[in-house]
N, C-alpha and C positions, 0 to 999 in steps of 0.2 A: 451516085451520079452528081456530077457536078452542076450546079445550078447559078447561072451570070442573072445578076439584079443588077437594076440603074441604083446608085446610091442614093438618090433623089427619093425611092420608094422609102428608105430608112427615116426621112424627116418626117418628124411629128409619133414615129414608133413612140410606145410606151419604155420607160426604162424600168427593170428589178432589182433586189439583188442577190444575192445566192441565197440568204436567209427569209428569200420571198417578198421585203417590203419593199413598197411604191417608191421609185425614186427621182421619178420625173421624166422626162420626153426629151426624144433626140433634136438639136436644133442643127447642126449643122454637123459636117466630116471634116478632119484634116488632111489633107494626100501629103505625103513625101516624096516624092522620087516615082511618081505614079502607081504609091500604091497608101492601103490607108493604115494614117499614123494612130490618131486617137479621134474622138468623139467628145461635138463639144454636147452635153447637157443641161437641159436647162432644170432647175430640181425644182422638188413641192415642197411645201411649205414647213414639213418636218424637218427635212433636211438644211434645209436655209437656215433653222439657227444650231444643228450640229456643225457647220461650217463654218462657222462667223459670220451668219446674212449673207453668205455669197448666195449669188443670184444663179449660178453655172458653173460646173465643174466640164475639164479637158480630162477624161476617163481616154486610156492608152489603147489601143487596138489589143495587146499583148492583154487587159486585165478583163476584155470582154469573152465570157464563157459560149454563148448562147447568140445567134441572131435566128428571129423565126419571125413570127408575128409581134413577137414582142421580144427588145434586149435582156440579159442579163448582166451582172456584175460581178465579178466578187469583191464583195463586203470589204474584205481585208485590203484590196487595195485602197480604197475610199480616204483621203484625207481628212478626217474627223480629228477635231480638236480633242488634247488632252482630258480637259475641262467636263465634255459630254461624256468619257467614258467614264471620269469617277462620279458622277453626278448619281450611279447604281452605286455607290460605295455607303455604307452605315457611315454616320457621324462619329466618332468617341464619346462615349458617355465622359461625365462628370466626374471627377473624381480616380479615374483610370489614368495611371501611366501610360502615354505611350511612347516606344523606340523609337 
């Protein structure tokens, strides 16, 4: 069954993302052509420096999995800097060539 919500009720949702963690609260909607484009979000404080300090990401209507009580996201679309994903990477030891 279909179900109409005001989009009003989405502000202040919780946001996720598909790997489960907390990604911050909806602050506002985009419409396009009367219908909805993306979601601006505002992040927590983990996020903020996977991002370069942005304060808010525009997550796409297309990349949100889930709206219930709370959004979800997937991960993989998130614009995360290079930087943060090798930051899991081991160093080269010493003394090792590397290609």
């Amino acid at each position: 069954m279909l179900r109409i919500k005001k989009m009003s009720e989405a502000v202040g949702k919780h946001v996720y993302t598909s790997d489960g963690d907390y990604f911050g609260q909806i602050e506002d909607v985009n419409l396009l052509d009367n219908k909805i484009d993306g979601w601006k979000i505002k992040l927590s404080g983990g996020f903020m420096n996977l991002l370069g300090g942005a304060k808010g990401v525009i997550i796409p209507q297309q990349f949100v999995r889930a709206i219930g009580d709370i959004f979800i996201v997937n991960k993989a679309s998130l614009p995360l800097r290079d930087e943060a994903v090798d930051l899991a990477a081991p160093e080269p030891s010493e003394g090792f060539e590397t290609s």
